[in-house]
C-alpha positions as CSV (number, residue, x, y, z in Angstrom):
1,X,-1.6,-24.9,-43.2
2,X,-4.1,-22.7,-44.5
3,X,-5.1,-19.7,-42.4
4,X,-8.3,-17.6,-42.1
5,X,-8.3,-14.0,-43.2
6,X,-9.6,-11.6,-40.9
7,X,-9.9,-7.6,-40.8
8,X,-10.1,-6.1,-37.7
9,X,-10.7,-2.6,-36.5
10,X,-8.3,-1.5,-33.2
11,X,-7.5,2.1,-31.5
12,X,-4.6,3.9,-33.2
13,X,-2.2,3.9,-30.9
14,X,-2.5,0.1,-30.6
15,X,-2.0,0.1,-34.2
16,X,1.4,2.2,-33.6
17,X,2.3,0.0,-30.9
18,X,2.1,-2.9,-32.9
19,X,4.2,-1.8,-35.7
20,X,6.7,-0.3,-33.7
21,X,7.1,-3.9,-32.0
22,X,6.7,-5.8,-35.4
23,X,9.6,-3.7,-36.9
24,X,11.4,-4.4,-33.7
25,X,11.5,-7.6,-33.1
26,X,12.1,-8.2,-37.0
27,X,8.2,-10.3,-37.3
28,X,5.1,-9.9,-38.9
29,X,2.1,-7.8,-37.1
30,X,0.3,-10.9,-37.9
31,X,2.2,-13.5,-36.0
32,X,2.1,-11.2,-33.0
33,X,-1.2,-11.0,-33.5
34,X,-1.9,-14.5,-33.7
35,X,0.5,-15.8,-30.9
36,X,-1.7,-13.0,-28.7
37,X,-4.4,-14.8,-29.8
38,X,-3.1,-18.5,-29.3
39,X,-2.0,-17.3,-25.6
40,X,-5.2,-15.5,-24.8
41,X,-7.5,-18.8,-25.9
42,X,-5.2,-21.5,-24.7
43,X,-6.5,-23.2,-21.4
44,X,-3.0,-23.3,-20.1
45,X,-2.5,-19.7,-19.9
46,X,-6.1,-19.0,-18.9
47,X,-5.7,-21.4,-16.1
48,X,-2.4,-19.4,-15.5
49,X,-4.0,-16.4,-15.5
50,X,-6.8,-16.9,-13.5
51,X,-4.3,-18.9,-10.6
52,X,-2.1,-15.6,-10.9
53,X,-5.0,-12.9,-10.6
54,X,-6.5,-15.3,-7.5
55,X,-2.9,-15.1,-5.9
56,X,-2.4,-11.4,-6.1
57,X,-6.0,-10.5,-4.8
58,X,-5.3,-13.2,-1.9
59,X,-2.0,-11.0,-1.2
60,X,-4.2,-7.6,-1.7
61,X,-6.8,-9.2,0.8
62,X,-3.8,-9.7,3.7
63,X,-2.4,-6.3,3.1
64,X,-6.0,-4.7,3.7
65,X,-6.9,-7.0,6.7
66,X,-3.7,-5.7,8.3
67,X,-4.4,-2.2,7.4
68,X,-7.7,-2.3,8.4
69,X,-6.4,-4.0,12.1
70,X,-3.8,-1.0,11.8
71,X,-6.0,1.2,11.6
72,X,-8.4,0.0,14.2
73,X,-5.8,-0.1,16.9
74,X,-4.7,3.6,15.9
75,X,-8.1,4.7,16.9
76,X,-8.3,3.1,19.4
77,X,-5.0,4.2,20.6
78,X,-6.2,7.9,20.5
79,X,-9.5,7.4,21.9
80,X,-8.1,6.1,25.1
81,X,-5.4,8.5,24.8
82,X,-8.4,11.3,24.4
83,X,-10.0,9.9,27.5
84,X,-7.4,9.6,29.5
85,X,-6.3,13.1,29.0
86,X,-9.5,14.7,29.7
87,X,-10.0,12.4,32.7
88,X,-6.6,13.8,34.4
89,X,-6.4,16.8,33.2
90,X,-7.2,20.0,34.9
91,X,-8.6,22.8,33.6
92,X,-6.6,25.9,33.2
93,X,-7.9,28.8,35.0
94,X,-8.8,31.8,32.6
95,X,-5.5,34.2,33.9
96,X,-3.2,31.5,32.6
97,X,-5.0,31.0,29.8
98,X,-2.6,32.8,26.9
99,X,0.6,30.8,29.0
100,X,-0.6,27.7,28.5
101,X,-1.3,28.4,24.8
102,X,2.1,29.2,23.8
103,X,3.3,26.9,26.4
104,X,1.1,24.4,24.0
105,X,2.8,25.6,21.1
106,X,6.2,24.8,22.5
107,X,5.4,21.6,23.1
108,X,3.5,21.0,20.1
109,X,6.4,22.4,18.0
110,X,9.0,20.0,19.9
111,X,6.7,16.7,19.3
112,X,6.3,17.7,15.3
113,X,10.1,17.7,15.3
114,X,11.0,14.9,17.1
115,X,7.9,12.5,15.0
116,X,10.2,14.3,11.9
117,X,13.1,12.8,13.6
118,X,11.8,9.3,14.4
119,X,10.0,9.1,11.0
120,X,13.6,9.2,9.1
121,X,14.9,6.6,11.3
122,X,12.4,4.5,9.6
123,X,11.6,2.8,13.3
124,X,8.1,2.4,14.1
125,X,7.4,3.1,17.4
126,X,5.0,0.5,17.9
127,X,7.2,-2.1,16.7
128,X,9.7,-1.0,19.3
129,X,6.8,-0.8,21.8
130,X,6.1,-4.8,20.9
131,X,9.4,-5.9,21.2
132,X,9.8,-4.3,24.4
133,X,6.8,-6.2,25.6
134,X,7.0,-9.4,23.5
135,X,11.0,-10.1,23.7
136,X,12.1,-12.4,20.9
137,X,9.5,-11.1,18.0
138,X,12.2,-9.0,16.3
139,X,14.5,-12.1,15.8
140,X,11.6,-14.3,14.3
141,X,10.5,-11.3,12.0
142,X,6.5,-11.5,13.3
143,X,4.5,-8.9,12.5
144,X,2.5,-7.1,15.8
């Protein structure tokens, strides 16, 4: 079989990268060049390919959709939270004013540690929430 001679120009550490796998796997740079080649312009392997690259964006595309739904219901979340609290809430008159700031700070400082706490659990709190609502979803693994 006769074979075409061809001269080619390619970035140097491609060129170092090729060797080092040539003297590797005991072959010519040529035949690893040349099987690239064969596998990059065979229909098979572009088809391949293409069906693999259609498959991971279609898995990509879930994960966003749920991430975007995620993130929708957090903001939501805190906007009714926000409402809520400044619909029951009563202002603090200004002569406890400095009380209820380090009162605040308590409080705050106790929530940041127990998120810490419920964070290394690894349990999300929502899931919990939905399987205390919708009993049965933790046993057939659905997502909220």
């Amino acid at each position: 079989m006769s074979r075409a001679r061809l001269n080619l120009f390619i970035q140097p550490e491609h060129a170092k990268r090729l060797n080092e796998l040539a003297i590797k796997k005991g072959v010519s740079k040529s035949s690893i060049i040349a099987a690239a080649l064969a596998s990059w312009l065979s229909p098979e392997s572009g088809d391949q390919r293409e069906i693999a690259m259609a498959k991971r964006l279609d898995r990509l595309s879930r994960q966003f959709e749920r991430l975007e739904r995620d993130q929708n219901i957090l903001i939501e979340t805190v906007a009714l939270y926000i409402r809520y609290y400044l619909t029951v809430s009563t202002p603090v008159p200004e002569a406890h004013q400095d009380a209820a700031r380090a009162h605040g700070k308590l409080r705050f400082t106790q929530f940041v540690e127990q998120l810490g706490r419920h964070l290394q659990r690894g349990r999300s709190l929502v899931r919990e929430a939905y399987e205390d609502v919708r009993p049965g979803a933790a046993d057939t693994g659905e997502r909220p």
